[in-house]
C-alpha positions as CSV (number, residue, x, y, z in Angstrom):
1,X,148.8,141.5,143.8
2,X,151.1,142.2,146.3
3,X,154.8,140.0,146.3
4,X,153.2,138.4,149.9
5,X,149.9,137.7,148.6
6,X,151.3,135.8,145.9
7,X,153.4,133.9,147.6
8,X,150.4,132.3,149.4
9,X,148.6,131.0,146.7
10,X,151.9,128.9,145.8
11,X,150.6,126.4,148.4
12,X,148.1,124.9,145.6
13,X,151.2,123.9,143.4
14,X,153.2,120.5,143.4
15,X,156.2,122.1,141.8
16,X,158.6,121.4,144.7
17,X,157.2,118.3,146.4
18,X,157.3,114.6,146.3
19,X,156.2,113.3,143.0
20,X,154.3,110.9,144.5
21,X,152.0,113.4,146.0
22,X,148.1,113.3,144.9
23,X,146.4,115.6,147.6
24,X,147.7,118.1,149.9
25,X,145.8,119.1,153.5
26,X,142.7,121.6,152.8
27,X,144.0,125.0,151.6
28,X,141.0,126.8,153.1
29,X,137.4,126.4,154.7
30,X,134.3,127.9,153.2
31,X,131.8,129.2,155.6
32,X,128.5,131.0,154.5
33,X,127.9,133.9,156.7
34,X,125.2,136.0,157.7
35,X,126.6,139.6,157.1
36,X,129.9,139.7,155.3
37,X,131.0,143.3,156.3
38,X,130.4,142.6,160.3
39,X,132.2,138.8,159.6
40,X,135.5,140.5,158.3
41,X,135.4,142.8,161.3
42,X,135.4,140.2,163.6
43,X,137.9,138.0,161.9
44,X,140.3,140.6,161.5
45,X,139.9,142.3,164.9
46,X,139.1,139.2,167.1
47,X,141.7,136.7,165.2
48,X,144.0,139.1,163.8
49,X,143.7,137.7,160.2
50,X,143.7,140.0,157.3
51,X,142.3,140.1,153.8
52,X,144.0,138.6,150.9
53,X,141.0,138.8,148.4
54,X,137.6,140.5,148.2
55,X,135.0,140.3,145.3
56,X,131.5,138.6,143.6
57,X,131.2,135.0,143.1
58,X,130.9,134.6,139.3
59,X,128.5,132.8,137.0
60,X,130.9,130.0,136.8
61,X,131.0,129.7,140.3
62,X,127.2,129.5,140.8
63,X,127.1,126.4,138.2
64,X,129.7,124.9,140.1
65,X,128.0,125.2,143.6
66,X,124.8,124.3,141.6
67,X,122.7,127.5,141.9
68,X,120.6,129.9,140.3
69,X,121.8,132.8,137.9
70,X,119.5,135.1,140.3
71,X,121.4,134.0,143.3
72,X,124.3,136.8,143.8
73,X,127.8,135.8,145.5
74,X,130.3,138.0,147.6
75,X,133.6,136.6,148.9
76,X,136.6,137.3,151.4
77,X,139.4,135.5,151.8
78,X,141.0,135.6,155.0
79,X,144.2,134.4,155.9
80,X,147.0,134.6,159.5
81,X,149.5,136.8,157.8
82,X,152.5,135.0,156.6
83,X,151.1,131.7,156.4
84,X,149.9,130.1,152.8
85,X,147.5,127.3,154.0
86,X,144.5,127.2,156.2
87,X,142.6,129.9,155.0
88,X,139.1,130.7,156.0
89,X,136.5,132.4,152.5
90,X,133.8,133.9,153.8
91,X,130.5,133.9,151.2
92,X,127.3,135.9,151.4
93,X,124.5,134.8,149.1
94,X,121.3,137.2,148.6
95,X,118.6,137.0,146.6
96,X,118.0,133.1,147.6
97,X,116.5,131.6,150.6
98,X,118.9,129.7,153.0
99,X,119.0,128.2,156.2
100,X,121.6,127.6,159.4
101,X,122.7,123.8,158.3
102,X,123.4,123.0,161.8
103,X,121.3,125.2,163.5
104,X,120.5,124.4,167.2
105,X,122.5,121.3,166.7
106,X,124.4,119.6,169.8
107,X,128.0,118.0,169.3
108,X,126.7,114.7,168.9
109,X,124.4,116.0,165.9
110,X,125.4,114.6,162.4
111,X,126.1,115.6,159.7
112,X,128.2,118.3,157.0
113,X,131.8,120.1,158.8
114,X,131.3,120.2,162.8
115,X,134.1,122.9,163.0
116,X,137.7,124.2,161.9
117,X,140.4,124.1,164.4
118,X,142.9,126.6,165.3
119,X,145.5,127.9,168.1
120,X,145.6,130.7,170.4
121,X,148.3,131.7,172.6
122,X,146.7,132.5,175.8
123,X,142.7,130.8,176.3
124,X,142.2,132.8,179.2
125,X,142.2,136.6,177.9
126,X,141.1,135.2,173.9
127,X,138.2,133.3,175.9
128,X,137.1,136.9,177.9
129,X,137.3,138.6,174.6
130,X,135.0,136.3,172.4
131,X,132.8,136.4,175.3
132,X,132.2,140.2,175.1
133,X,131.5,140.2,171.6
134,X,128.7,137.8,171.8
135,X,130.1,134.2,171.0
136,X,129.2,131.5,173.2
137,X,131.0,128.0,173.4
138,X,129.4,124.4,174.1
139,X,131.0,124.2,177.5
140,X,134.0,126.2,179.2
141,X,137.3,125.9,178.3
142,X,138.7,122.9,179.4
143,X,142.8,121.8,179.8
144,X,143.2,118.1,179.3
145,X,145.4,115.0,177.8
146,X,144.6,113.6,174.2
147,X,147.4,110.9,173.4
148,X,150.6,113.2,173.7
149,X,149.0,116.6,173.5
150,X,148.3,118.4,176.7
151,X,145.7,121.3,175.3
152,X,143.5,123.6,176.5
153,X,140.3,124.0,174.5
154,X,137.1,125.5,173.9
155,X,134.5,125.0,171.5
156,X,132.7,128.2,170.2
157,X,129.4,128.5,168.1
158,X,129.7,131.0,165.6
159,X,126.2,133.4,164.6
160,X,125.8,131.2,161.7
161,X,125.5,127.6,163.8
162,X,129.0,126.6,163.2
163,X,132.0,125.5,165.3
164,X,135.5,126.8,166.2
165,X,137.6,124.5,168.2
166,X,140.3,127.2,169.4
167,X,143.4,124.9,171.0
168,X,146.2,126.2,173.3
169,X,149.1,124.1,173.1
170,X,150.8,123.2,176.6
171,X,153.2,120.2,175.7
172,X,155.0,119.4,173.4
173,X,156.4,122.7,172.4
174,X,154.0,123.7,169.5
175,X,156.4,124.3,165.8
176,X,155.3,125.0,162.5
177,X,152.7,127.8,163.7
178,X,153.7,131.6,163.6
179,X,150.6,134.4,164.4
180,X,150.0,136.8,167.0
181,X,146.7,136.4,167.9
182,X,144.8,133.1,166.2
183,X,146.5,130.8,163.5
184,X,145.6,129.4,160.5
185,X,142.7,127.1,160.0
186,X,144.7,123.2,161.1
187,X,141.9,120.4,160.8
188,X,138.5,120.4,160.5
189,X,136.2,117.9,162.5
190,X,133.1,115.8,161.2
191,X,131.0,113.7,163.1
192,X,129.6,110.2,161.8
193,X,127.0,107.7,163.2
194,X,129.3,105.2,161.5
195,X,133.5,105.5,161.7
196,X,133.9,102.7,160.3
197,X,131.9,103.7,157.2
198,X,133.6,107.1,157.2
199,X,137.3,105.6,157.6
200,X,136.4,103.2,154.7
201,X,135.7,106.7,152.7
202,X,138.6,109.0,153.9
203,X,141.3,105.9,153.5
204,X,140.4,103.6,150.7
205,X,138.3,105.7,148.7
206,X,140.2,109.5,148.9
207,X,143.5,107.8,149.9
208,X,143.9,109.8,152.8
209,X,146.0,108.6,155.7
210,X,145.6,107.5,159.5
211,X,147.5,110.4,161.4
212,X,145.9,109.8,164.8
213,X,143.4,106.9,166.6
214,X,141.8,106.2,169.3
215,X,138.8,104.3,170.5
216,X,137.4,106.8,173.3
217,X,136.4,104.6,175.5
218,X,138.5,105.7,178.7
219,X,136.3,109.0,179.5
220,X,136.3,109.9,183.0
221,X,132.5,111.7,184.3
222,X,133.4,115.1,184.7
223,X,133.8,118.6,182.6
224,X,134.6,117.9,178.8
225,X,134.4,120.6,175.6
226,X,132.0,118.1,174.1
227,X,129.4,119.2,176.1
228,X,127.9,116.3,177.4
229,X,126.8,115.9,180.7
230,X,129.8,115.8,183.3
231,X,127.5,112.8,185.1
232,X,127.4,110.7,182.5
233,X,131.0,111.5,180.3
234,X,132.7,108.5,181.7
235,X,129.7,106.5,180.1
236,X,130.1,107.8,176.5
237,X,132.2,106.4,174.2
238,X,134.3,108.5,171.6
239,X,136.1,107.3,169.0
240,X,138.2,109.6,167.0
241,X,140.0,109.2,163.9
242,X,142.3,112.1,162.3
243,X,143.0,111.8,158.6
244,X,145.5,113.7,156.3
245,X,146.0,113.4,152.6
246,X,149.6,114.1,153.1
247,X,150.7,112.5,156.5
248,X,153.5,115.5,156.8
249,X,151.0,118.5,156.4
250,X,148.1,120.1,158.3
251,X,144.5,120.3,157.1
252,X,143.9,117.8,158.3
253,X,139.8,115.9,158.7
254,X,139.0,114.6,162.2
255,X,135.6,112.0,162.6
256,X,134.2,111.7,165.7
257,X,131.5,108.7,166.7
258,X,129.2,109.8,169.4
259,X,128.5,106.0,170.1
260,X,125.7,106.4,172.7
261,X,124.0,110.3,171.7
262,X,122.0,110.1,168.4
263,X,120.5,113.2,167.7
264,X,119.1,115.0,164.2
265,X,121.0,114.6,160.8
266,X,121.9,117.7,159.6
267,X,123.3,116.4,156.0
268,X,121.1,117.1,153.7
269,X,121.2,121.0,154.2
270,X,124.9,120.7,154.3
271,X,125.6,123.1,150.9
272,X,125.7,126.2,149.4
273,X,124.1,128.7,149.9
274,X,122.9,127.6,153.4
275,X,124.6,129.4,156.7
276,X,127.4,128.0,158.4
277,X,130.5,126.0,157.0
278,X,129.6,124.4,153.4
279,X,133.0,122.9,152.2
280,X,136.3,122.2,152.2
281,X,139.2,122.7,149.6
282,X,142.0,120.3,148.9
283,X,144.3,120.9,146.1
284,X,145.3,118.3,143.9
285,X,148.2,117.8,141.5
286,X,146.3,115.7,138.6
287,X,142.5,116.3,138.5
288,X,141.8,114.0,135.6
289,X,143.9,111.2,137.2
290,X,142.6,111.4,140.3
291,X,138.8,111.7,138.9
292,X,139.4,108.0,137.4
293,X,140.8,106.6,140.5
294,X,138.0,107.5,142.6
295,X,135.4,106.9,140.2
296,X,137.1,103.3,139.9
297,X,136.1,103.0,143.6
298,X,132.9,103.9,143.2
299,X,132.7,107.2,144.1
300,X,130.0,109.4,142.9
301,X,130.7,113.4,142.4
302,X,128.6,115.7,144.0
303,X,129.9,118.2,141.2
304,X,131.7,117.4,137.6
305,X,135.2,118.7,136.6
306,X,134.6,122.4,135.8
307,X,137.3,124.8,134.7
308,X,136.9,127.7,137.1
309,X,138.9,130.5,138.5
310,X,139.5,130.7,141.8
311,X,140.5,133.9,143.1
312,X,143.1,135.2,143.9
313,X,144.4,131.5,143.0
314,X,143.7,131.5,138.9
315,X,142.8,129.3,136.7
316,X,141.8,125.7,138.1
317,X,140.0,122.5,137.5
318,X,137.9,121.7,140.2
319,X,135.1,118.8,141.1
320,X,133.4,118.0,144.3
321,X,132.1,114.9,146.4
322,X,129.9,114.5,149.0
323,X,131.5,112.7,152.2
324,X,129.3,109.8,154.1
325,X,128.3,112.6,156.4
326,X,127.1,115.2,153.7
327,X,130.2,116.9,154.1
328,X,130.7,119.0,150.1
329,X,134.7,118.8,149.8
330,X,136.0,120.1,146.7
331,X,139.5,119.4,144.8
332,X,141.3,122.1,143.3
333,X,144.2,121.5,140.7
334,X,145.9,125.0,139.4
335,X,146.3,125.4,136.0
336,X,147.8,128.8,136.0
């Protein structure tokens, strides 16, 4: 492994920060693709990202994802050079049936990760380019206000049913984000029939914190990436709530309450080895401590605590749980 490519998997230790630090922001998004050779072209043409780690998903790995010995695994790991967070592992599955877990869903759908969110520089030319290469978005991009943030954004469907929210920064001045075409993966959104329920999860049960609020109920009709009909936006409200397990980094999980669209529930397909985006990874400094605390507030896991490696990260122990909205997170603690 290269000096570079180690130096991004040191993001998953607690060596040099705050020894009161449980959970860190997601280190990287899992999403199940259709064809894993024309993915990486895409991601490293159309975002600029490159390859940090190739290979097949190991018996190990199938017990923790719960599947079949038959069922066979590739992987990818991309990431924006230079960064060591936010990274986006691609998996194929063969030999097993699956199915788009959001497939023809709308925004106000429910139900397992909506979409990851990342920057680009300049949405006019990126939003041409994705458009000649055959992604589509929910609505066209659209520059607006959200609390402080002046941002232009669109929402685009990827070929397996999932979302990218791609942002371009106006005001403030956007820091903490180098890359030269898209950056690293910077929040992921879910969306619940119930915020309340969900906030109950992310906060007292996961011990996340309240990084942003607001109750959406100022929409003016008109244009918005959500999709919904410009006649009756102004009608609809949106509450939104962004969580992050350490207030002070990215990776960050953003619930959005649809209070006046109920559509399907797309939950129960929400895991491996269906198509589209199946989890999310948070590292954690003490899995065994942690474990207790959450099973103190009655939290169920989706997986138990396995001893895994995790490439190109190592050795790890890692569990799962299943969010209010079927969303599979998983909690990584390197051993190594």
């Amino acid at each position: 492994m290269s000096k570079e490519n180690a130096s991004t998997i040191n993001n998953l230790s607690f060596e040099h920060d705050n020894i009161d630090q449980r959970i860190k922001g997601f280190q990287e998004a899992v999403l199940s693709v259709i064809d894993i050779d024309d993915a990486i072209s895409f991601y490293k043409k159309v975002f600029g990202w490159e390859v940090l780690y190739k290979g097949q998903g190991s018996a190990a790995l199938k017990k923790l994802w719960q599947l079949p010995e038959h069922c066979l695994i590739d992987e990818v790991l991309l990431y924006n050079p230079g960064t060591k967070e936010g990274f986006l592992r691609l998996v194929s599955f063969s030999n097993i049936d699956q199915t788009q877990i959001r497939a023809s869903a709308q925004t106000w759908d429910t139900g397992g990760i909506f979409d990851i969110n990342v920057r680009t520089k300049d949405m006019s030319n990126f939003y041409s380019d994705i458009l000649n290469v055959g992604w589509h978005g929910y609505a066209d991009p659209l520059r607006y206000t959200f609390g402080e943030y002046e941002v232009t954004e669109v929402l685009l469907k990827t070929p397996e049913g999932a979302t990218v929210a791609v942002m371009e920064r106006h005001r403030p001045a956007l820091v903490g984000f180098e890359f030269e075409r898209i950056s690293r993966i910077f929040n992921s959104s879910i969306i619940t029939d119930d915020i309340e329920k969900s906030r109950d999860f992310y906060i007292n049960k996961l011990g996340f914190k309240m990084f942003f609020q607001t109750p959406g109920d100022q929409r003016p009709h008109g244009p918005n990436v959500l999709g919904i009909p410009p006649n009756i936006n102004g009608d609809i409200t949106v509450p939104v709530d962004i969580y992050r397990p350490d207030i002070d980094s990215f990776g960050s999980i953003e619930v959005l309450e649809l209070k006046q669209l109920r559509g399907k529930d797309c939950s129960a397909g929400a895991k491996p080895p269906n198509l589209g985006l199946v989890m999310l990874r948070f590292p954690v400094r003490d899995v065994a401590v942690y474990v207790e605390e959450l099973e103190q507030k009655g939290v169920s896991l989706n997986a138990p605590v396995q001893t895994i490696d995790i490439h190109p990260y190592g050795k790890t122990k890692t569990f799962s749980v299943r969010s209010p909205e079927g969303a599979w997170l998983e909690f990584i603690e390197l051993l190594n």
